[in-house]
Structures are given as structure tokens and as C-alpha cells.
N, C-alpha and C positions, 0 to 999 in steps of 0.2 A: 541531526534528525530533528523535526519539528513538529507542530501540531499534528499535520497532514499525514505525515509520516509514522509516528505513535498512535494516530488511530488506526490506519491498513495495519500494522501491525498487531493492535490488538483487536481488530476483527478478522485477523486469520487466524490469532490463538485462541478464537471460538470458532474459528470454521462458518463463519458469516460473512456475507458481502457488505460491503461500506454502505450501501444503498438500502440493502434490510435491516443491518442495525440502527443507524438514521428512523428507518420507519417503525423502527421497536423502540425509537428512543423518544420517538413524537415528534420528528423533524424533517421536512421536507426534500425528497433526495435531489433535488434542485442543488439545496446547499451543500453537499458532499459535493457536487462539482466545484462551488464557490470557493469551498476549503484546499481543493487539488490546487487551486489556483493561486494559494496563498494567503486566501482569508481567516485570519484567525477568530473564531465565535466569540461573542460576548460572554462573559463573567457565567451570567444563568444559565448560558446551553454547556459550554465547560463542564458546567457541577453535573447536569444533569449526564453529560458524557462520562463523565469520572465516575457518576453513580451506578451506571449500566455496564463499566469494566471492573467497578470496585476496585479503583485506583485514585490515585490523588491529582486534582488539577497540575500540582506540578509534573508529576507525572507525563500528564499532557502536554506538558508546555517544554518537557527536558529537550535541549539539544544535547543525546548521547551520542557521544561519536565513536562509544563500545561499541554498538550495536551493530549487529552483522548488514553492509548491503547487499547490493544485488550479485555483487561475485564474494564468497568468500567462504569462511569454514559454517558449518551449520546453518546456511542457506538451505530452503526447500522449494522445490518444484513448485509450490504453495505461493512460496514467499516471492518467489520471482515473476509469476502469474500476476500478484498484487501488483507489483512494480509496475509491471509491463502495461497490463490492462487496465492501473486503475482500479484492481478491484471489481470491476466494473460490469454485470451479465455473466453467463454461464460459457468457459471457455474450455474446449472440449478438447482431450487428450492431442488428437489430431491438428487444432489450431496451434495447440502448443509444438508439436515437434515441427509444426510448419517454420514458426517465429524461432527454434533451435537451429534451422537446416539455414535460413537465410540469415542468423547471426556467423554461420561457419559461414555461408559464403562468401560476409563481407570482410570476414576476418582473413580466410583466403587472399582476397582480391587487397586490402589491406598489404599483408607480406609479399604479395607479387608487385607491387606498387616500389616496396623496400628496392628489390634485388635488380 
């Protein structure tokens, strides 16, 4: 797990989108995109990130490969929303079990593909 990845995480364990903490943190949500993409911030937005989760830049920067992804035990509906969207606007109950209904379907078509 990386930059990108520790922060959707620690702004679903405040229940914030990536893009309003960015703008709670003083930072353009342009660059929330940047980041999805790989970019890792300089030194001074770091701090200021790690100041606004009250965690340590390394923190920010750990590749923990504990950490639950998108399939596994104490994943949340939350947590997979992050994944999937990005984080990304408001994604409503109904969008979600749409993106459920067409994971089975591929999953299906997947195992018919096997047999």
C-alpha cells in the first residue's frame, strides 16, 4: 500500500471524501487526482497531510501489505466504494449494488468461460 492508498484509507476512517479533505487541508482537488495517479507530494504537503490525520509522514509513505484490500476480512462497503470510485463524489446505495450485480456477472461469465 502507498501514499495514495493510506490516504483513501485515512479519509474513510473519518468518513470524508479525498477531495474534501484536500480542500480542509488547503490543497487543490486537481491534485487528489495527481496522487491517484501515482504522484507522490513533496516533503511540505506530506506534513501538512500527516497533520490533518495526526499521523506521521511515514505513516504516509508505509507500504503495509497487512492492511486489508479490496477482498478480505474487515473490508467495508465504505472501504470498497473508496477503491472502486476513487473516493471520488457522492455514490449512492443503488450505484453500489449496480457495480455488485455486474462484479457477479463477470464472475459468472468468468467460471462459464472455465467449464
Amino acid at each position: 500500500m502507498g501514499f495514495y492508498q493510506n490516504y483513501l484509507r485515512l479519509c474513510n476512517s473519518k468518513n470524508i471524501s479525498p477531495s474534501a479533505a484536500a480542500i480542509d487541508i488547503g490543497i487543490e482537488k486537481s491534485t487528489v487526482t495527481r496522487w491517484s495517479q501515482g504522484t507522490i507530494p513533496r516533503q511540505a504537503t506530506l506534513q501538512k497531510v500527516a497533520d490533518y490525520f495526526n499521523v506521521s509522514v511515514e505513516d504516509l509513505l508505509a507500504d503495509n501489505k497487512n492492511t486489508p484490500t479490496v477482498s478480505g476480512e474487515g473490508v467495508t462497503d465504505e472501504d470498497i466504494k473508496f477503491a472502486l470510485f476513487d473516493g471520488d463524489g457522492e455514490i449512492t446505495d443503488e450505484m453500489f449494488e449496480e457495480v455488485k450485480r455486474f462484479a457477479k456477472y463477470v464472475q459468472m461469465r468468468e467460471r462459464e468461460k472455465k467449464n
